[in-house]
C-alpha positions in Angstrom: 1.1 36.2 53.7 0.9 39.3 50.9 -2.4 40.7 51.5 -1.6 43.4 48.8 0.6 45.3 47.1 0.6 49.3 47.2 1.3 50.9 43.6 2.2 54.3 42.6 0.7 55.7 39.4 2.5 59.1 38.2 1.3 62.1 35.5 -2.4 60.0 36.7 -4.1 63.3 34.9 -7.4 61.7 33.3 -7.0 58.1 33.9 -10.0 58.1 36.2 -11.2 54.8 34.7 -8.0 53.4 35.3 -7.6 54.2 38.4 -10.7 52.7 39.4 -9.5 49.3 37.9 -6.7 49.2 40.4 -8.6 49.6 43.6 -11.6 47.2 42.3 -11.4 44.4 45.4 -9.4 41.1 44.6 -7.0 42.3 42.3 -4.1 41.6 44.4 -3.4 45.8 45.1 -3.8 46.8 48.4 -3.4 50.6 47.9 -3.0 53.0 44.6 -1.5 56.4 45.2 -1.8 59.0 42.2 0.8 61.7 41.9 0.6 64.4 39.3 2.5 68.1 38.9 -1.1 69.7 38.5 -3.9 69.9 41.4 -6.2 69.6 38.5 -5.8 66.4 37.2 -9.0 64.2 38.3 -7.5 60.8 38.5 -5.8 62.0 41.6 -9.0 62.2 43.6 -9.8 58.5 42.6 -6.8 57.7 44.9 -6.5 55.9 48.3 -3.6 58.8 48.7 -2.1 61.8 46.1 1.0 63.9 46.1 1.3 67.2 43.7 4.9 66.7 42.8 7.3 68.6 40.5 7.3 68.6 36.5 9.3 65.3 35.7 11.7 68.0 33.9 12.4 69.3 37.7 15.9 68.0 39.2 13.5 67.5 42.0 11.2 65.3 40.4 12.9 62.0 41.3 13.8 62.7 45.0 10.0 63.7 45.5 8.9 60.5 44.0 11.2 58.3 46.1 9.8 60.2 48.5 6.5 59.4 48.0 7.4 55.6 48.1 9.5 55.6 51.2 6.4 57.3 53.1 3.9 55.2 51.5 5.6 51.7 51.3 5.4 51.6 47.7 6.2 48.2 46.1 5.6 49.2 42.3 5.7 52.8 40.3 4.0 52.9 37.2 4.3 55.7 34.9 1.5 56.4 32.1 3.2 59.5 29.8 5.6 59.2 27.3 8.5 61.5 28.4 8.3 59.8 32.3 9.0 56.0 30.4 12.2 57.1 29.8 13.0 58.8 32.7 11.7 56.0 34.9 13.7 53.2 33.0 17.1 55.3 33.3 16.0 55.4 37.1 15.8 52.0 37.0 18.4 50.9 39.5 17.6 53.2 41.6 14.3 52.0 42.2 15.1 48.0 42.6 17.9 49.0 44.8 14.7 50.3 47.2 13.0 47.4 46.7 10.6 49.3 44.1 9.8 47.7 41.1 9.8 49.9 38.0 6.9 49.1 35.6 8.6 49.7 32.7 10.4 48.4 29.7 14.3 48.4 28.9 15.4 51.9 28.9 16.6 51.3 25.1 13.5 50.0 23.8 11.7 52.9 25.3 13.8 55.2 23.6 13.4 53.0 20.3 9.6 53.3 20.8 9.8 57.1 21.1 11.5 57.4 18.4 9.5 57.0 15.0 11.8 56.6 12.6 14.5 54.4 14.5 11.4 52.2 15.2 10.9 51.9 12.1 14.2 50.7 10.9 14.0 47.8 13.5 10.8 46.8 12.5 12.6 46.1 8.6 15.7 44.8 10.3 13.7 42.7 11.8 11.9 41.3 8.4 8.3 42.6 10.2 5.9 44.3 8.0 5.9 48.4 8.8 4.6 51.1 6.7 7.4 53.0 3.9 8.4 55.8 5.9 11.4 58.6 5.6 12.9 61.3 7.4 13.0 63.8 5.0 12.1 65.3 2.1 15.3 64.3 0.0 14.3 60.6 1.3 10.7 60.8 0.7 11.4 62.0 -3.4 13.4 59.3 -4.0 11.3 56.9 -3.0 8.1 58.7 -4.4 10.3 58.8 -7.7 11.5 55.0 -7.4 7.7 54.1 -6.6 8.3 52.9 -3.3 5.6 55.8 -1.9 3.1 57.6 -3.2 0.4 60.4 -2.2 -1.5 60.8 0.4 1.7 60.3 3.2 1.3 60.8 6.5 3.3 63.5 8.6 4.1 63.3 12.2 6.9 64.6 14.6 9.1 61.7 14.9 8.6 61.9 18.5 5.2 63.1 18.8 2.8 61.7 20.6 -1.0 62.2 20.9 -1.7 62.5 17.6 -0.3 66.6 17.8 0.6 68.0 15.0 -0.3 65.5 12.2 -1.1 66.1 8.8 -2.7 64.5 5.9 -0.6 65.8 3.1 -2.0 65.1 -0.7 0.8 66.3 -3.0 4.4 67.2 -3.0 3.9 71.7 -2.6 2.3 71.3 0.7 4.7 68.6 1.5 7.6 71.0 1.1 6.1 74.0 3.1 5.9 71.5 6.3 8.9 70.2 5.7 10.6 73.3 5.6 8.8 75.3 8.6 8.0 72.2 11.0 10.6 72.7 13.6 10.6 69.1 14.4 11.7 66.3 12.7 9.0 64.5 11.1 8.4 61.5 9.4 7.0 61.2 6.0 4.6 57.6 6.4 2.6 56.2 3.6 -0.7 57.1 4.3 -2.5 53.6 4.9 -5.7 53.6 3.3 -7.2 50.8 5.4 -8.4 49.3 8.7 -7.0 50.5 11.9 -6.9 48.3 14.7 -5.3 48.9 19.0 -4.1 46.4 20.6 -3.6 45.7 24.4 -0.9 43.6 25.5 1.0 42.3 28.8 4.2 41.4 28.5 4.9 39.1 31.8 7.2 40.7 33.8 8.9 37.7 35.4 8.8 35.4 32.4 9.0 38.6 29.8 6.6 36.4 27.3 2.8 38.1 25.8 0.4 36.6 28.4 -2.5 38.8 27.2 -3.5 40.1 24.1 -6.5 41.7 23.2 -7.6 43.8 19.9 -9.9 45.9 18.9 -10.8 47.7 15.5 -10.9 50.8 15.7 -14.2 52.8 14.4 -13.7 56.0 15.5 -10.5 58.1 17.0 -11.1 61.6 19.0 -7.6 63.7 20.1 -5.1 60.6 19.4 -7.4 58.4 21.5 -10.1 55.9 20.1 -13.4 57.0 20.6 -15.4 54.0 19.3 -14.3 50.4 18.6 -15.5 46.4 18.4 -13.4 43.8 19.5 -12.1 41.6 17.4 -9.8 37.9 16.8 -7.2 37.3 14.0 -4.8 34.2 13.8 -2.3 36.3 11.4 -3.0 39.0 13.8 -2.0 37.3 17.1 1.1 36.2 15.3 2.4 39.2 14.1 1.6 41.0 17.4 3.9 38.0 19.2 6.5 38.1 16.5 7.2 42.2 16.8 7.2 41.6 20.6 9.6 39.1 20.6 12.1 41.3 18.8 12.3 43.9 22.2 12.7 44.0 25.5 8.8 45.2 26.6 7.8 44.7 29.9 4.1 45.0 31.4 0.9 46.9 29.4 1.6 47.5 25.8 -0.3 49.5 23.4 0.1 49.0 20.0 -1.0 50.3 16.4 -1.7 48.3 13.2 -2.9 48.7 10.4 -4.5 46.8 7.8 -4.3 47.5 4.1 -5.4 45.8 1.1 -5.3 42.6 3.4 -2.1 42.8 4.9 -1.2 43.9 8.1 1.7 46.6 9.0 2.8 48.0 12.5 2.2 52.0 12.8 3.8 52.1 16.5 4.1 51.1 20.0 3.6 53.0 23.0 5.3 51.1 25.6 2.6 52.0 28.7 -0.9 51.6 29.1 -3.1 52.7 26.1 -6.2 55.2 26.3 -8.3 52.6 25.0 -7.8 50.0 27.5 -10.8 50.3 29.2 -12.1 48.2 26.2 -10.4 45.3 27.0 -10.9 45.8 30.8 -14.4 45.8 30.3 -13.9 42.3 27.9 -12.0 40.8 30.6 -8.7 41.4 30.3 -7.2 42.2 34.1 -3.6 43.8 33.5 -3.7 45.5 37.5 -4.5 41.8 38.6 -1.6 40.4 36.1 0.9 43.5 37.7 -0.4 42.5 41.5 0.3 38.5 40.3 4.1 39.8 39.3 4.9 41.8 42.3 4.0 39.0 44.3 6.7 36.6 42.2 3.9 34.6 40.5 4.1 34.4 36.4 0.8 34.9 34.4 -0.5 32.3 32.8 -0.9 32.8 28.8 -4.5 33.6 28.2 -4.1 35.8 25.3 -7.3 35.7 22.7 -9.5 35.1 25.7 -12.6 37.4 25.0 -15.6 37.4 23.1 -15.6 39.1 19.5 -18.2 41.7 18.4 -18.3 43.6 21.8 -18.2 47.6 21.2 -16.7 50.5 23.4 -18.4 53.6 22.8 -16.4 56.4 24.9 -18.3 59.6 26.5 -17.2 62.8 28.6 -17.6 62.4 32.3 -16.8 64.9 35.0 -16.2 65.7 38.9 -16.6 68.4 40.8 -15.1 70.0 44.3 -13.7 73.3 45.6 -9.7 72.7 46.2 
């Protein structure tokens, strides 16, 4: 009989809540272990066990965490930052070959997901509704002079994360200075003047279908992350969320952006891992460490998505720890 499974959560760093919804009793985990490259990332001492490991840039960085899971019997590894998704889907093989299972989605759709423009042009492939966006600034005139976009846009480095080093731009001078002395590709968005809503879904790992979906709007964001939000149900919503899921290989906890202007929705993003503003749908019920513990032990999720009560608000504070190390 499986009395648990033990789960590995890498660059842990702030996740304290998170890793507190792991270990809460009858989820089907049996023991989390946190690794990070810093001694100072708090989620570690939420741990059953954590490991200081090398910068996932190291050569050494997947030896020492196949390290980690031989000595700690690991049956899953979860990673939570951007630049570890991909890593950890190209190590893929390596992993299941241990008898590890990599929480992660296809290594292509990762990349795709990272990638803000490409993602982009599959969303319009795909006929889904995504915000005008462009490269550059001999794309961006064009379509400003075709009437395809206008002012405000939206600039991001097309593989930023973290909402670093955004800018509102309002007219085409200041548009041409970052364009010029950004020394990362960005992309020029339309600026959507509308509601923003997160959205929180599984993706079954053993039947690859949505099996829970839960959305909130978002009412106030702090450092890329929302700060204050209400949770919410949409019909049109829930369909379109399926519908751009269907179209790529996602596996486990989602987190996507959409926004909604003048009545129609559009896709901003996904982030292919769990979002920073999960602890909302947590706290409404939502149970993805009991849905990853249900996979692991070969058992598909039943579809539940929607199942949550509307008008319940997250209002996010500062918290801290203290200890000598």
């Amino acid at each position: 009989m499986i009395i648990g499974m033990n789960i590995l959560i890498l660059s842990c760093g702030t996740r304290n809540k998170l890793m507190r919804y792991f270990k809460e009793p009858g989820n089907g985990i049996a023991r989390v272990i946190g690794a990070d490259c810093s001694a100072y990332a708090p989620a570690l001492y939420e741990a059953d066990a954590h490991y200081l490991v090398p910068r996932m840039t190291s050569p050494d960085y997947p030896d020492a965490i196949l390290d980690i899971c031989r000595k700690e019997k690991i049956d899953a590894v979860l990673p939570l930052q951007e630049d570890e998704l991909f890593l950890i889907a190209s190590l893929c093989r390596t992993f299941t070959e241990a008898g590890i299972t990599p929480i992660v989605s296809d290594q292509n759709t990762v990349e795709l997901c990272r990638d803000k423009y490409a993602f982009y042009q599959h969303m319009k492939q795909n006929g889904l509704p995504v915000l005008p966006s462009c490269r550059n600034l001999d794309e961006f005139q064009k379509c400003y002079e075709d009437g395809e976009m206008k002012f405000p846009v939206f600039v991001k480095p097309i593989r930023g994360c973290g909402s670093i080093g955004i800018h509102k731009v309002d007219h085409m001078e200041l548009l041409s200075v970052l364009c010029r002395y950004c020394t990362e590709e960005m992309l020029i968005q339309q600026f959507a003047e509308g509601e923003e809503y997160g959205v929180d879904l599984y993706v079954d790992l053993l039947s690859h279908r949505p099996v829970s979906i839960f959305i909130k709007k978002k009412l106030r964001m702090r450092a890329g992350e929302t700060e204050k939000s209400v949770s919410v149900k949409d019909d049109a919503l829930f369909s379109l969320i399926r519908e751009t899921a269907a179209s790529l290989s996602l596996a486990g906890p989602i987190d996507m952006d959409i926004f909604r202007v003048d009545g129609h929705f559009y896709v901003s993003e996904i982030n292919p891992r769990f979002g920073g503003g999960y602890p909302h749908a947590h706290a409404c019920g939502m149970n993805f460490p009991k849905l990853i513990a249900n996979n692991l032990a070969g058992r598909a999720n039943t579809d539940t998505a929607g199942c949550y009560e509307e008008g319940v608000c997250m209002l996010k504070y500062t918290d801290l720890m203290t200890m000598k190390l």
